[in-house]
C-alpha positions in Angstrom: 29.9 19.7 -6.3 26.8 17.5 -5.6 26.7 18.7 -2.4 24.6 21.8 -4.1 22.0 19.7 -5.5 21.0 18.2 -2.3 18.8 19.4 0.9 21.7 17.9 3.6 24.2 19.9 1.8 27.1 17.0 1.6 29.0 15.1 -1.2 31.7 15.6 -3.8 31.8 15.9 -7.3 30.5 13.8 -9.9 32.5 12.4 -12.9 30.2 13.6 -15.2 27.3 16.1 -14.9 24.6 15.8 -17.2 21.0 17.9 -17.3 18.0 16.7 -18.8 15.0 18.6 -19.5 12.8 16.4 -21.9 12.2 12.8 -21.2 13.9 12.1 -24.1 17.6 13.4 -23.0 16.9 11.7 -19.8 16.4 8.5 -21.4 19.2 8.7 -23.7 22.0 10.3 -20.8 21.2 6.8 -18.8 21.5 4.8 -22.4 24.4 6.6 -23.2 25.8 6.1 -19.3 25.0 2.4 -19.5 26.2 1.9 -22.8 29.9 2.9 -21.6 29.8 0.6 -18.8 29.3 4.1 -16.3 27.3 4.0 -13.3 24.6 6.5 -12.7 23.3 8.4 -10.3 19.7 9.9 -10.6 19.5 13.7 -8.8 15.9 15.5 -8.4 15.1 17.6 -5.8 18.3 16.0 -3.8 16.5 15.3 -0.7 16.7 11.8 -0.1 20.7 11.6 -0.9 23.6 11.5 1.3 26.3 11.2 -1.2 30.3 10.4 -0.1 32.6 13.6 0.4 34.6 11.4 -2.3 31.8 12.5 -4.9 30.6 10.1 -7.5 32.8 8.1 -10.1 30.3 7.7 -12.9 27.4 10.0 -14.5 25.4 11.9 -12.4 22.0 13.0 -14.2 20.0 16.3 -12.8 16.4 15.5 -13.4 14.7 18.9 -14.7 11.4 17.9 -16.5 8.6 20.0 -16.1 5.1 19.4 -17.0 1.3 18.8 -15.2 -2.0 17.9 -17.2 -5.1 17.1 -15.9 -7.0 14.3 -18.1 -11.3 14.3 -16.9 -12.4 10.8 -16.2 -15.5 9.2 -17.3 -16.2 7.6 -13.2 -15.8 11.4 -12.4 -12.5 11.1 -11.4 -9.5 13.5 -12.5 -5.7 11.6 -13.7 -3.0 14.2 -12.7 0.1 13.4 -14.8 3.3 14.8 -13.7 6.4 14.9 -15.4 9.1 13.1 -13.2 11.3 16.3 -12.7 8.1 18.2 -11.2 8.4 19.9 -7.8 6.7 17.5 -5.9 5.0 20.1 -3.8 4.3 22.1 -6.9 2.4 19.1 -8.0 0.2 19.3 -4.8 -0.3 22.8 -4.8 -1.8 22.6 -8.3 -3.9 19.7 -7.3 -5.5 21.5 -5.1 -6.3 24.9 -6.8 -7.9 22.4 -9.6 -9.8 21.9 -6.8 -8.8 18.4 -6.5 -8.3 16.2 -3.2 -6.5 13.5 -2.0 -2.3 14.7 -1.8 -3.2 17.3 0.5 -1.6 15.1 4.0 1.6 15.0 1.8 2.1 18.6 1.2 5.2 20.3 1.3 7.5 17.0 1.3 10.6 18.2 -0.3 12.0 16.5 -3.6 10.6 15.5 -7.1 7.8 13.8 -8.2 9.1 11.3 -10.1 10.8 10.4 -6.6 7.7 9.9 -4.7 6.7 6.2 -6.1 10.3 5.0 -5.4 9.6 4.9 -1.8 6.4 4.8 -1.6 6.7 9.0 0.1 4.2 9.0 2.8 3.3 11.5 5.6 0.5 12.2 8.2 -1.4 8.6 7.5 -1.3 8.9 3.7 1.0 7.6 1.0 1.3 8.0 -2.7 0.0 4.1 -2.8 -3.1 5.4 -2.3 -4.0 8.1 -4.9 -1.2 6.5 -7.7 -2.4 5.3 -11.0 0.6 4.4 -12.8 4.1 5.7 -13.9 5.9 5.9 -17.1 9.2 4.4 -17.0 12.3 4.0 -19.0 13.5 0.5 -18.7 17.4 -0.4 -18.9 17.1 -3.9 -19.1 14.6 -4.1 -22.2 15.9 -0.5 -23.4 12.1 0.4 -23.7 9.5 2.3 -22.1 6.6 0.7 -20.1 3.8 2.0 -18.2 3.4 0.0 -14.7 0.2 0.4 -12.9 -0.5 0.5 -9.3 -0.7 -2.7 -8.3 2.7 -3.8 -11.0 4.5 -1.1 -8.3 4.2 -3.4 -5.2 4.4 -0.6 -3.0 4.8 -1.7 0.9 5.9 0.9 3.6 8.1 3.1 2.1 8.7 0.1 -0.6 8.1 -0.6 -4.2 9.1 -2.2 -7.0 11.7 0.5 -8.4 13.5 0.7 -5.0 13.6 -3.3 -4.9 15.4 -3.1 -8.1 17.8 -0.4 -7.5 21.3 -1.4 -7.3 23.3 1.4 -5.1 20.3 3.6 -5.4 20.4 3.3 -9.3 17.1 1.9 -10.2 16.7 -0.2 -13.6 13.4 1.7 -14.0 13.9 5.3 -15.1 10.6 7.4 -13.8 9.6 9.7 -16.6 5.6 10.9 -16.0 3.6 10.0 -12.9 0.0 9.7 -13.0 -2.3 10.0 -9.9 -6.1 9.6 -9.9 -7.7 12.5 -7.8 -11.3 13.6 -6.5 -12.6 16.5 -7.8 -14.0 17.9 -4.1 -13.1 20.2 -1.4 -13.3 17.6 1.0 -10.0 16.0 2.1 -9.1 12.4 2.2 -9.8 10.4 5.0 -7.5 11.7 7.6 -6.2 8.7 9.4 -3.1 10.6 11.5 -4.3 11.6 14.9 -1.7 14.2 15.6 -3.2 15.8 12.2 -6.7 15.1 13.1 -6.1 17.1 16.5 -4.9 20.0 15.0 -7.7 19.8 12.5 -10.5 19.9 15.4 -11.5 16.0 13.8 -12.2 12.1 14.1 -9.4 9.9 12.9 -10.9 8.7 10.0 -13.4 11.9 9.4 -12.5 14.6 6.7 -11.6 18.3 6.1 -11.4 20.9 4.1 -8.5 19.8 1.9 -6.7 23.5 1.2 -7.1 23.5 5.4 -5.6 20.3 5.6 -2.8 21.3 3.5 -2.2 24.4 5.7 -2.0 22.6 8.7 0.1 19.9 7.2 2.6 23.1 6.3 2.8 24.3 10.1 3.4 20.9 11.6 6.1 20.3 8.9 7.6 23.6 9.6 7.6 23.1 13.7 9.7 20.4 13.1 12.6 21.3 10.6 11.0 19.4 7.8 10.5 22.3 5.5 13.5 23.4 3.8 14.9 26.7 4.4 18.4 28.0 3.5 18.2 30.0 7.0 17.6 27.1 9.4 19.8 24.7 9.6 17.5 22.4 11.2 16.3 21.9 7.9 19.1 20.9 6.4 18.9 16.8 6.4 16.9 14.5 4.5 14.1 14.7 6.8 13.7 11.5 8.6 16.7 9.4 8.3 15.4 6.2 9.7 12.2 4.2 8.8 9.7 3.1 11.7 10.6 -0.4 12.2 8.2 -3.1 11.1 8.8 -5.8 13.7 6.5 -9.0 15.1 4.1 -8.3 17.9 6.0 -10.0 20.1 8.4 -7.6 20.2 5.9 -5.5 22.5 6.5 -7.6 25.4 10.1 -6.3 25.5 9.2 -2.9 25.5 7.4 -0.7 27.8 3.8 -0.5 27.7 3.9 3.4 26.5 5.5 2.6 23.2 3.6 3.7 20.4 3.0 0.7 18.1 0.7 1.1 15.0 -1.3 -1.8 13.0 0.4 -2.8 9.7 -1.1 -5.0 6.8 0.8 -8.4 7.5 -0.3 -10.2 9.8 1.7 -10.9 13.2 3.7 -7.4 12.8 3.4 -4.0 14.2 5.1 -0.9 12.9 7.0 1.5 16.1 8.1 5.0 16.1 11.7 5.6 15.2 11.4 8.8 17.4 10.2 7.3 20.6 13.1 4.4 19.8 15.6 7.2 19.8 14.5 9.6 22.1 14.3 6.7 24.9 17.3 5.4 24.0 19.4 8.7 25.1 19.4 11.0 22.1 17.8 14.1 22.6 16.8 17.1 20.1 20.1 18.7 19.0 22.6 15.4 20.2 25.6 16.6 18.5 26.2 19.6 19.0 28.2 21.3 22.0 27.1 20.2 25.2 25.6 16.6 24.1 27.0 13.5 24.3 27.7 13.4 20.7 29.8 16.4 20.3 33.0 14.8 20.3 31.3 12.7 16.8 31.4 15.7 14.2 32.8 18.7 16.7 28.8 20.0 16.3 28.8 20.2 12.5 26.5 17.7 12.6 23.9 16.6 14.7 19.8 15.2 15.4 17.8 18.4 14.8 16.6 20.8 17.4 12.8 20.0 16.6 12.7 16.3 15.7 15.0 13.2 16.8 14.2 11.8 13.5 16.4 14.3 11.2 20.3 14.2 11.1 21.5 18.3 10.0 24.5 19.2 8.4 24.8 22.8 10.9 26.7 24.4 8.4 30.0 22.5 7.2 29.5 18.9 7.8 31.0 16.5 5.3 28.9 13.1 4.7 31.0 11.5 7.3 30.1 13.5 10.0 26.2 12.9 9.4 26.8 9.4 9.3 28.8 9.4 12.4 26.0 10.5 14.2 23.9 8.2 12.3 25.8 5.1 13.7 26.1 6.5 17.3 22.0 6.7 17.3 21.5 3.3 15.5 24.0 1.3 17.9 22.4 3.2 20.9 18.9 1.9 19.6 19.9 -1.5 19.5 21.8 -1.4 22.7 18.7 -0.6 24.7 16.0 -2.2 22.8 17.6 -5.0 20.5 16.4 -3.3 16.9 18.1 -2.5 14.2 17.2 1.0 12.7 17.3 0.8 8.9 18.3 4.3 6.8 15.5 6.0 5.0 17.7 8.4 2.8 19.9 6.3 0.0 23.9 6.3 1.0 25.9 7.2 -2.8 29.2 5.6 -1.6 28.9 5.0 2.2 27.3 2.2 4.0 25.8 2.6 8.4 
């Protein structure tokens, strides 16, 4: 069942299960796949998936490549490759005791690394736009492998090139290696979150001892569900389930004066809190289970975790259904009171909001 390969815990089985371990069989399963006219379905660390209770009627492939190098740099700079199957944190953690700096505000994300470009993964001010070099891709329309840089990516918020040309959450390019170009300090990256910068005693926009950056990071994560653990249920999601809205300024004058709005590259937009949206519309930590409003939705198997409106939990035997019931009830509610439509973070294998 996928439901095992995946941090929410739903969806069926697959068709076809296929692991790779080499970049070579994962090329070739999604050749293969294609070459019979079978969809696919890429599955790495599972945490970005909320797949039907129907289960998936083509090939699903298990990415399980393993693999970091460092290459030294001639502007003193270090290029940390990954293979795509990597733990993502695993790649951060060694990053850092190669005494390295810059991934250490997106520590402890759950999933792969080869994931992390797709969506432009970001957390705590910083994104993987910011320290990527380039990827290694298999492409299935040309049937070859390319290297795209930075800049080929187009990343945006939580946006890029690969997701744009997904169809279903099948992408046409294949992530294989990841490359990231790194400092070789102690010092941290700019932090630019202010919730982080509290806790680390700092300026917005000062630095900190990376490995103490990455610590903190781990306990703020942890305080709000957003570490997987098999024991808490509140950790059972796919972490935030909707994006912060990028919406025009003007939208401001329809809200109330308290709502956190952040500054976004295009001009004449503002990016808002998905949380504050939520929370003010009615949901509160834990709406779905017994007591709440929203028990009647999924009779408390699923519900908005206990620590942060922002994650949907499966509390133990939710199908996909139920967490997408309470998906809809919070994203109708949203746009009832304030007019916006929230937009899913976490790819839907067979449903639609």
């Amino acid at each position: 069942m996928l439901k095992n390969l995946t941090t929410t815990r739903v969806g069926g089985p697959a068709r076809q299960m296929v692991t790779a371990t080499s970049e070579a069989e994962l090329a070739h399963a999604v050749a293969a796949a294609d070459a019979a006219g079978q969809d696919v379905l890429l599955i790495g660390g599972g945490s970005n998936l909320v797949i039907s209770d129907e289960g998936f009627p083509g090939v699903a492939v298990q990415i399980a490549t393993r693999g970091l190098h460092l290459d030294e740099q001639p502007n003193g700079k270090v290029l940390l490759r990954a293979a795509a199957g990597e733990n993502w944190d695993t790649t951060v953690e060694y990053s850092l005791a190669e005494g390295l700096s810059g991934l250490e505000a997106l520590s402890v994300i759950p999933g792969c690394t080869g994931a992390t470009p797709v969506q432009n993964v970001g957390a705590y001010g910083a994104d993987v736009s910011q320290t990527l070099a380039w990827v290694r891709a298999y492409d299935r329309e040309s049937d070859q492998v390319l290297k795209l840089d930075n800049a080929e990516l187009e990343f945006a918020y939580r946006e890029s090139l690969i997701k744009r040309t997904s169809t279903n959450g099948s992408p046409r390019y294949v992530v294989l290696e990841v490359a990231f170009l790194l400092a070789r300090e102690n010092e941290s990256a700019p932090i630019r979150y202010a919730e982080l910068a509290r806790r680390l005693g700092v300026e917005a926009g000062d630095r900190a001892n990376a490995l103490q950056v990455r610590q903190t990071v781990l306990e703020l994560r942890r305080s709000k569900g957003m570490v997987f653990d098999i024991k808490d249920a509140d950790s059972h999601s796919t972490g935030s389930f909707f994006t912060n809205p990028i919406v025009e300024s003007s939208v401001l004058d329809k809200l109330p004066p308290n709502a956190p709005n952040y500054p976004v590259e295009q001009a004449g937009f503002v990016k808002l809190s998905a949380a504050w949206l939520i929370d003010q519309a009615g949901f509160s930590k834990g709406y779905g289970l017994e007591g709440t409003g929203g028990f009647a939705l999924a009779d408390g198997r699923a519900s908005l975790s206990t620590k942060h409106t922002l994650a949907i939990t499966n509390r133990g035997e939710a199908t996909a259904q139920d967490i997408l019931a309470i998906a809809r009830s919070v994203r109708a509610g949203v746009q009832e009171r304030f007019g916006i439509e929230l937009v899913n973070e976490p790819l839907l294998i067979g449903e639609v909001l």
